[in-house]
N, C-alpha and C positions, 0 to 999 in steps of 0.2 A: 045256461048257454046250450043252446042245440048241439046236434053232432055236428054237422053242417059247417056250422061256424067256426067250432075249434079246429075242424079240417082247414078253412082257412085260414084262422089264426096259425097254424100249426104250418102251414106253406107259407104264410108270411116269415116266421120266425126263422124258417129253412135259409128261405132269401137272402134276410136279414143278415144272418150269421153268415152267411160265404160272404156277404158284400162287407160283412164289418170287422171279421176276423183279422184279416193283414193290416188292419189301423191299429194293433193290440199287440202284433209279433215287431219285431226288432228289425229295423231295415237300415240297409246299409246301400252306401255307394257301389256297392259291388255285387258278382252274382255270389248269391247265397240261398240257403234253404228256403228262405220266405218266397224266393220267385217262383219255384218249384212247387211251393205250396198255392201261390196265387194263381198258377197254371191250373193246379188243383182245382182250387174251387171254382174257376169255370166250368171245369165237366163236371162239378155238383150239381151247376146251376141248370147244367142242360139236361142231367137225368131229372132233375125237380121240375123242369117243366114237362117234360114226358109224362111224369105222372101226375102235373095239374092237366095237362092236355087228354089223359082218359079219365079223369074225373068231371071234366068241364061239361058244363051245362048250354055254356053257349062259347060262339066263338069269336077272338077278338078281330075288330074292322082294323081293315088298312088303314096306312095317314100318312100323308106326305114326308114325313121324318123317316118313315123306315125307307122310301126308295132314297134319300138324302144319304142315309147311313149306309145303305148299300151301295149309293155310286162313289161313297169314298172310299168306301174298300176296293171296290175294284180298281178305283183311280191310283192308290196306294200300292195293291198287287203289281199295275201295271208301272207306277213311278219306280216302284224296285227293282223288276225282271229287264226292266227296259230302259231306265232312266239314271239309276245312281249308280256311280262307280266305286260306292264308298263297300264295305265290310258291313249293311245295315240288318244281318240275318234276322238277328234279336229284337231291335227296332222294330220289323217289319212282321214279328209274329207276336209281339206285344202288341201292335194296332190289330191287328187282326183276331186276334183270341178277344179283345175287348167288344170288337163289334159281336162274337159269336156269343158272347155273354148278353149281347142288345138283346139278341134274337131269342136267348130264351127267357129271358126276364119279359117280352113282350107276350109269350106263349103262354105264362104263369102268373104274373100280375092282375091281369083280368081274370083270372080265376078265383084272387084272394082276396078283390073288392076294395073296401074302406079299408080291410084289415091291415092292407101293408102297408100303408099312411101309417095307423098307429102307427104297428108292429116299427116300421123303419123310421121314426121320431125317438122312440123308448133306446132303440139300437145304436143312433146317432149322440144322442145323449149319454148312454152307459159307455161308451167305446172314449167319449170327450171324460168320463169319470174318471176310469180308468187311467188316462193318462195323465191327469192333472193329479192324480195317489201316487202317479209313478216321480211327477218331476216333485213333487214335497218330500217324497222320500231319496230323492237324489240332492235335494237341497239339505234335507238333514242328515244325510250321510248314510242313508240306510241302505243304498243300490247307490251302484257307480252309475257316474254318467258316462255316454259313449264317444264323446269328444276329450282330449288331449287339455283343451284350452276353454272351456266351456263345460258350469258344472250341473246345466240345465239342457237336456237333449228329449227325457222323456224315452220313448224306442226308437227314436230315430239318429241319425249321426250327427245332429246340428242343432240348435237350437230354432232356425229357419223353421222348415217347415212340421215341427215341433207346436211352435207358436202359430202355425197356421191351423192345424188340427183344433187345439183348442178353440182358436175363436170360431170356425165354424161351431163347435157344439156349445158353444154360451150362446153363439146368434138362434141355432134354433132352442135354446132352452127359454131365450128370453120370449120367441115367438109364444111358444108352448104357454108360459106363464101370462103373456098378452090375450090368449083365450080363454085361458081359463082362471083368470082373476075374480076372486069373490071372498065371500067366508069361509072359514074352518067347518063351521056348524055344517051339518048335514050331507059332508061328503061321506062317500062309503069310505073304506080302507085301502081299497089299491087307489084310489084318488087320493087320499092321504100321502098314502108311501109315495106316489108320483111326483106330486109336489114336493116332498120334505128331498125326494133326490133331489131332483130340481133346483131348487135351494141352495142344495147342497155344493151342487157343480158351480153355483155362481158365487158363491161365497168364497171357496176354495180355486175357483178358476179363475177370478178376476187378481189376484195378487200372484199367480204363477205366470199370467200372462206377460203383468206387468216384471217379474225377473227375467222375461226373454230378450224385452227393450227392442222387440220385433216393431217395428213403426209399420210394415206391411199388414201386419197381424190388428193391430190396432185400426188401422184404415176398413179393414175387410169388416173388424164386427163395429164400426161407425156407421158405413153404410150398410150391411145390411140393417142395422137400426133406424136408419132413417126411410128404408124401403117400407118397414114394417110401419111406421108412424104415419107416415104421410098422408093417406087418407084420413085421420082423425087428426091431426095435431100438427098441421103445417108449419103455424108460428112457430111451434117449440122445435120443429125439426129445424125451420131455416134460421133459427138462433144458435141451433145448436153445431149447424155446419160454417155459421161466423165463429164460434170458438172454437169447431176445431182445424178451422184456417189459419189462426192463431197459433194454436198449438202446434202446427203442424209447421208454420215458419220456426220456432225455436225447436225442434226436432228436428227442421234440415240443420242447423248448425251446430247441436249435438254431435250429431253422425253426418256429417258434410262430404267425405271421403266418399262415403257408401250410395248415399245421394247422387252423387257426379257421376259415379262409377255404373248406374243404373241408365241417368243420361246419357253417358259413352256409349254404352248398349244397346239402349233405340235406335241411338244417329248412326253406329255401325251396324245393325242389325239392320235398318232401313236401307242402306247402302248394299248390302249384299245382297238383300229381297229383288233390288229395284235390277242386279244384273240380269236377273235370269226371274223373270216379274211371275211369269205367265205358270210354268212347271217346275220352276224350285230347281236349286242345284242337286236335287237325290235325296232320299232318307237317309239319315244320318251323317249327312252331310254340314252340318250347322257348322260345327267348331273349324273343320275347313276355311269353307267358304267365310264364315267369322272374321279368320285368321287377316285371310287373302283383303279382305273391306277393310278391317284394320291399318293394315300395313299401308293402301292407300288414300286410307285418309289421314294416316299422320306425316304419308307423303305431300300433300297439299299441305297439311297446318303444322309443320314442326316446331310449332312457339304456341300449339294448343295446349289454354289453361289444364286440359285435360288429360295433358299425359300423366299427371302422377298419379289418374288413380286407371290407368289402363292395366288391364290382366289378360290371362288365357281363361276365360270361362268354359265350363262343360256344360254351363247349361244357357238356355237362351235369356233365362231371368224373365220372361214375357211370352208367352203360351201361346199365342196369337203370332207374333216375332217369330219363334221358334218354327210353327207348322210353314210360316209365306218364306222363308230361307230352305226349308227343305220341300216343301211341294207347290209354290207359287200361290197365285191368286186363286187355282182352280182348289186347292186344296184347303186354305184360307177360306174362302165364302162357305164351303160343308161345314169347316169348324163353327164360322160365323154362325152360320143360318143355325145348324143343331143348338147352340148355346145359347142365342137371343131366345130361339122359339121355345126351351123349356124353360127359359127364366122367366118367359111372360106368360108360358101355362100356367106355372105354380104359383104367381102373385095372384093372377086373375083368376086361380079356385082358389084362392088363400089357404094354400097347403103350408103347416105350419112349417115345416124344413125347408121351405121355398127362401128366407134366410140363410141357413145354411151354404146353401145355393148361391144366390148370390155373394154370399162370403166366399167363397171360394172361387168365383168369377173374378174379383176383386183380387185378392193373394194373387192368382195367376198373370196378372198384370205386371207385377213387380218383382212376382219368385217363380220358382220352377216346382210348383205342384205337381202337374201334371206330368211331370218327369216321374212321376213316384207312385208304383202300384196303390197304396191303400186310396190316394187321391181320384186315381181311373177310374177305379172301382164306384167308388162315388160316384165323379160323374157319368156313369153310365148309368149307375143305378136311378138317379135325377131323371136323366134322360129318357129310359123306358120307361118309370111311371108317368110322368107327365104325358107323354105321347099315349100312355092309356088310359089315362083319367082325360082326353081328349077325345079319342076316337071311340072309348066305348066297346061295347061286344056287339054283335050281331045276331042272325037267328039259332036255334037251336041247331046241337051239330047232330049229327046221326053217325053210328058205329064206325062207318070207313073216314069218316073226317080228322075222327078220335083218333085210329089207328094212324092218321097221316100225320097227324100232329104228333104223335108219341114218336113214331119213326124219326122224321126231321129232329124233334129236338136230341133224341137218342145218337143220330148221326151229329149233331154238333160238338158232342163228347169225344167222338173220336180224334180230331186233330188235335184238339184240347190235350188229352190222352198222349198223343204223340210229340208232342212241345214238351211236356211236362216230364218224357223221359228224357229229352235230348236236353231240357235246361240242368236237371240230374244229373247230368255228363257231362254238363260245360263248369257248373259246382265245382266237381271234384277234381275236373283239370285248373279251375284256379286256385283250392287249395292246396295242390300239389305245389304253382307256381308259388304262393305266399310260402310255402313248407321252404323252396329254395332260394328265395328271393332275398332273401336274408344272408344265405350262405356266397360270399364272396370265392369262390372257384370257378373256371373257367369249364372245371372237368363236368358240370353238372349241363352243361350248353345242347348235350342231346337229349337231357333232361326238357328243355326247352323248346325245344325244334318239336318233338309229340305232341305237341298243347296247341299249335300254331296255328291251325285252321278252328279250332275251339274258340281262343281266345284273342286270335287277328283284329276286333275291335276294341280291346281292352290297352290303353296307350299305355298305362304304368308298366305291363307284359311285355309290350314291344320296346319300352326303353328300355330294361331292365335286359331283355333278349340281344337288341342291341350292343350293347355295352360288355354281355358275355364274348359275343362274334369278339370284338375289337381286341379282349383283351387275349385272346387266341392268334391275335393275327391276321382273320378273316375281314379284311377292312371291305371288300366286296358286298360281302354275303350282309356285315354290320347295318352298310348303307340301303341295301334294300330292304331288311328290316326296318330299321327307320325312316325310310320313305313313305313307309306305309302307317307306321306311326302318324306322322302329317296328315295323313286323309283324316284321323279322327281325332288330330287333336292337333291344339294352336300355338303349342310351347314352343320357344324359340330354340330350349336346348334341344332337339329332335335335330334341327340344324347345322349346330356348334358342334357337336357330337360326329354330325354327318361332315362337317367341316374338318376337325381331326384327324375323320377319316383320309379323306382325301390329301392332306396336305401331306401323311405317313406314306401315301401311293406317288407322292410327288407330284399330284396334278394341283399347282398353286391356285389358278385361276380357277378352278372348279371349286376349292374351299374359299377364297375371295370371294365368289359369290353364294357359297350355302352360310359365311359368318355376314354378309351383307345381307342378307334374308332374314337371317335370328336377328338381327338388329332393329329389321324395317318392323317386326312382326309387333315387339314393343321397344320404343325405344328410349325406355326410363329405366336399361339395364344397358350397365358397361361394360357388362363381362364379352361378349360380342366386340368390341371396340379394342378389346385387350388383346383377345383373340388374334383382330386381325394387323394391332401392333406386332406382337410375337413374329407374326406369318410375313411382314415385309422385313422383319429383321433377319428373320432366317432365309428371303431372297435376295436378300443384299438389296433392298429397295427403301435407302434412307431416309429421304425424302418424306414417303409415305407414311415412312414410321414416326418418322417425328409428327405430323399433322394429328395421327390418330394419337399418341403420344398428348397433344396439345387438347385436344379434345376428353382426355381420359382424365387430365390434370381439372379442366374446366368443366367437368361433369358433376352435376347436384343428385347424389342419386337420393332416390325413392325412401330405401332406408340403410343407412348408414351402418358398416358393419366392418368387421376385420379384415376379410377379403375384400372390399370396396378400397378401403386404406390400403390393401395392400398392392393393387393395381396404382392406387396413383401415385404409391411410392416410387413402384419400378417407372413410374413415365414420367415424373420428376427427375429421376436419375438419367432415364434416356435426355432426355434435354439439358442435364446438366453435361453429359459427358460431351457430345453434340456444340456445344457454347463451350468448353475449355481451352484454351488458347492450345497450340498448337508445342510451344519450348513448354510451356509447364506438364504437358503429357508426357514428353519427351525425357526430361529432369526428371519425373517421377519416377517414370522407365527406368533410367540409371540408377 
């Protein structure tokens, strides 16, 4: 192999590794090292294209994708600064550190040719290895899993998208093996070793997938299998999408709960899109605005089949959902346009991870990938090569081109650079929080108050803050705390909580309507109902109390538990005492 070459292999591999690394680290719902480190590797990426950019021979052409990428950043800058009322800091410097990673993967990719196609096929596959060694060793007990109730997570906290990871890298291992199908005889030895991984992952990954009982995960490497057939083998693809229509019917009745609960999703997620159609209610706005669609459409349907399986989600469950509730339609069509256009680059050069790709288009439909660094990472990575395996390079550059190139991508290090101290500092203000989140003392409350403009998006922080204020007394200070709560998140008790408050300051009709609100928000929970029995009892409003009282007796709840029984104990007794005759209260008295 030339020098040449292995320089580009050698910049491919660079690539590769910053984009594949956080699929391999341990990620969690919360801020932790890994984000710090995925901050990281964008200013990897951007010193690696600085120096593909003075080694470059030629330089890469523009293409309609990058001004696409660039008006949503700026649309995004400007939906934040200007547009959300929400806590979206982190939101809005993870989209943007994504795009800065476009920019230099676009500087550097055409410098590394064919190479990074391999190189980032071999990377996609080893990264899908790795994790499928991780979940058979947590199946045989060799590594814990990182779920409570779940003994299959892999690095991540769920089984979700866990089982999403994988099927992506069986969808492109299967591509891989689709091209290069033949005999044993006469390969060299890294064609060997290629294959025999290869193999490997599908052997071992096809029976880890099947213990995730992900149906999302399973749908994603269906179709990309049939993306991949289609040209050769129509019949066997459309035979093989009647059984798995099939399959897929006795799958929704397996999991029927989870089913509905995806449908609740849409219909309220489509409801909250449609208020605010055009600019989205704000970055990080989703669970809000969520909340608020919820509440109104189980005002309209309160005998919908759908209430038992309604929840407070944190994520949108649909990627597309997600972006048109927080940035509208304008923000929607970027996502649109950027995802169709790279998924129909890479079928039409039949780039073998173009699989992949659409495997994760697919996931995204039904889960919250893209909610999750090692997933962005990806598809950004998708997204810059396709746009340069399209647009190609141009003429030769000359010295000051080089140096322009090297500067820019060097200066996209630097915000990179400064994210990645400030996410550093937002870390260790939540492990401080988890450090006392535990310890039930009110004294620790100024402990909490220092953390607050850090962790002001973080809803578990603001409950948990919350709840300190109150039990000090601060019913004020509690309630703004948890107001704010609300903006990022859909839980009723943020409410009920704020409803305590208020009733302990004596403003009845203010907590009247914060426990009518936790109610409306889901209302396949009685504990709100109980609530505001308790609250007409203690205003001498008996009436009231008995109707909720009646309604707390005639409530089916969701799941059946000892507090559930023990509310309808007490409202059993309220209407027993209420129906007593009058001499028999009396004669008992005596």
């Amino acid at each position: 192999m030339k020098r040449h070459d292995l320089t580009r292999y050698g910049m491919a591999a660079i690539l590769t590794t910053c984009l594949c690394l956080p699929a391999v680290w341990q990620t969690v719902a919360y801020p932790s090292v890994s984000d710090v480190w995925c901050y990281g590797m964008v200013a990897m990426l951007s010193i690696a294209a600085s120096c593909a950019s003075l080694r470059a021979q030629q330089w890469p052409r523009p293409h309609a994708l990058d001004a696409i990428v660039l008006l949503w950043a700026l649309y995004m800058a400007c939906n934040y600064w200007f547009l959300s009322p929400y806590p979206a800091t982190e939101d809005f410097r993870e989209a943007e550190a994504l795009c800065l990673a476009y920019a230099a993967l676009r500087l550097a990719i055409p410098f590394c040719g064919k190479a990074f196609g391999q190189v980032w096929t071999a990377g996609l596959c080893l990264a899908g290895l790795y994790q499928t060694y991780t979940g058979i060793a947590q199946l045989a007990g060799w590594e814990p899993s990182h779920h409570y109730r779940y003994a299959l997570t892999g690095t991540f906290f769920n089984p979700g998208p866990y089982a999403i990871l994988v099927a992506i890298a069986l969808a492109v291992a299967a591509a891989w093996l689709y091209n290069h199908k033949g005999a044993w005889t006469g390969l060299s030895r890294p064609d060997k070793v290629s294959r025999a991984t290869v193999y490997a992952l599908w052997a071992a990954g096809l029976p880890v997938l099947a213990a995730t009982w992900s149906r999302t995960a399973w749908v994603a490497l269906a179709v990309a299998l049939a993306v991949m057939l289609w040209r050769g083998h129509r019949r066997m693809v459309l035979g093989g999408l009647a059984a798995a229509a099939i399959l897929g019917a006795c799958a929704y009745f397996m999991k029927q709960g989870s089913a509905d609960g995806r449908l609740l999703m849409a219909i309220v997620a489509g409801k909250a899109w449609m208020a605010e159609w055009l600019t989205g209610h704000g970055l990080g706005g989703f669970a809000h605005a969520y909340g608020e669609a919820q509440a109104a459409f189980f005002a309209g349907h309160p005998d919908s089949p759908l209430l038992s399986v309604a929840g407070s989600p944190e994520y949108a469950f649909n990627g597309l959902a997600g972006v048109g509730v927080e940035q509208g339609l304008i923000g929607m069509a970027c996502a649109l346009t950027i995802t169709s256009w790279t998924a129909f680059i890479l079928v039409r050069k039949r780039e073998v991870s173009a699989c992949g790709y659409i495997a994760l288009l697919v996931a995204s439909m039904f889960s919250y990938p893209f909610a999750l660094w090692p997933f962005r990472l990806w598809a950004t990575g998708w997204a810059a090569y396709a746009v340069s395996l399209q647009a190609g390079t141009g003429m030769g550059t000359v010295w000051w081109k080089k140096a322009a190139g090297a500067v820019v991508a060097v200066s996209l290090a630097v915000p990179a650079a400064w994210w990645t101290a400030g996410t550093r500092t937002r870390v260790e203000a939540y492990r401080e929080y988890r450090a006392l989140s535990g310890i039930q003392d009110a004294a620790f409350v100024d402990d909490f108050r220092k953390n607050y403009n850090l962790l002001e998006n973080r809803p578990e922080y603001l409950f948990t803050y919350g709840k300190a204020l109150r039990e000090l007394g601060r019913y004020n200070d509690s309630n703004a705390t948890l107001r704010q709560g609300t903006l990022v998140s859909c839980d009723p008790m943020f409410h009920v909580m704020m409803g305590n408050n208020y009733l302990d300051l004596g403003a009845a009709r203010e907590a009247e309507t914060a426990y009518r609100k936790a109610f409306s928000l889901l209302p396949d929970r009685a504990y709100p109902l109980y609530r505001l029995m308790k609250l007409y009892e203690a205003t001498g409003e008996g009436g009231k109390a008995r109707d909720m009282a009646r309604r707390i007796v005639a409530f089916r709840a969701k799941v059946d538990s000892p507090a559930v029984r023990k509310m309808k104990e007490e409202a059993e007794g309220l209407l027993r005492q209420t129906h007593t005759p009058k001499t028999h209260r009396k004669d008992k008295a005596l």
